[in-house]
C-alpha positions in Angstrom: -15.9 35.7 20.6 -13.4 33.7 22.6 -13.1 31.0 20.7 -9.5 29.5 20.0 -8.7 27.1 17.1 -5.9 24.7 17.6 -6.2 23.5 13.8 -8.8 23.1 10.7 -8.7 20.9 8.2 -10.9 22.0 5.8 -11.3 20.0 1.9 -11.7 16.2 1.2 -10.3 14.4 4.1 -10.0 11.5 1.8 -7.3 12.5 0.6 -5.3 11.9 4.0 -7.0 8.7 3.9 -5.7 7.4 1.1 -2.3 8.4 1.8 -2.3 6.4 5.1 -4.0 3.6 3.0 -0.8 3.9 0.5 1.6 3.2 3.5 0.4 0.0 3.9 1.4 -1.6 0.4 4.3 -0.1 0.1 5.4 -1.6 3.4 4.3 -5.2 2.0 6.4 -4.6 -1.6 9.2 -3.8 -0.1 9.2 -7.0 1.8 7.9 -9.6 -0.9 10.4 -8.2 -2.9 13.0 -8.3 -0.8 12.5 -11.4 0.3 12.1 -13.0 -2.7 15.7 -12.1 -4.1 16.8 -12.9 -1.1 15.5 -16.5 -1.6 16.9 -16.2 -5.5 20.3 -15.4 -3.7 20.0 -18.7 -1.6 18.1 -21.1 -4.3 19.1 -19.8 -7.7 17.2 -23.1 -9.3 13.9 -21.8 -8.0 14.6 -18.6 -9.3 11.6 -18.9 -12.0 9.2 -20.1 -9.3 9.8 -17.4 -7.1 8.9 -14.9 -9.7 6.4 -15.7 -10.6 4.5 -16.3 -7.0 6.1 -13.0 -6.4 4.4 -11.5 -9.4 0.9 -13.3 -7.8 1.7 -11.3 -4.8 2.2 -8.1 -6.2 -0.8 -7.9 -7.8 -2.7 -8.8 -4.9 -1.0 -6.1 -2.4 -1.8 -3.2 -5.8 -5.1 -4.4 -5.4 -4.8 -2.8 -1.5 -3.5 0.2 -2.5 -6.5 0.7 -5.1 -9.2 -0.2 -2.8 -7.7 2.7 -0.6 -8.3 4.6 -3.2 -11.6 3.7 -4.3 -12.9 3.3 -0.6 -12.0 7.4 -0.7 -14.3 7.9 -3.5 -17.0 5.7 -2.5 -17.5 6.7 1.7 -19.2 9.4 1.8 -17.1 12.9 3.7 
């Protein structure tokens, strides 16, 4: 047999999925966070306000990184 294999992936290619899917979110916190001390640093009086719309945020870029995972679970291989 003359058969040549360049690579195999063999297991749950979820997995890979999900780790692309994480890359996404991480991205986005690191900005929203970022730029909200940056806008404490400029507006220290808003400081309270910008916490807590960053907090709002966070949550709803987690909630990314989750369906990634579930989505990996759920679609079948």
């Amino acid at each position: 047999m003359d058969a040549t294999y360049l690579a195999e992936v063999t297991g749950n290619i979820g997995t890979v999925g999900y780790g692309l899917a994480a890359v996404g979110p991480g991205i986005g916190l690191g900005i929203l966070i970022g730029k909200t001390i940056e806008g404490m640093a400029r507006q220290p009086e808003v400081a309270g306000q910008l916490r807590t719309t960053m907090f709002i945020g966070v949550a709803f870029v987690e909630v990314l990184a989750l369906l990634g995972l579930v989505a990996g679970f759920i679609v079948p291989a």
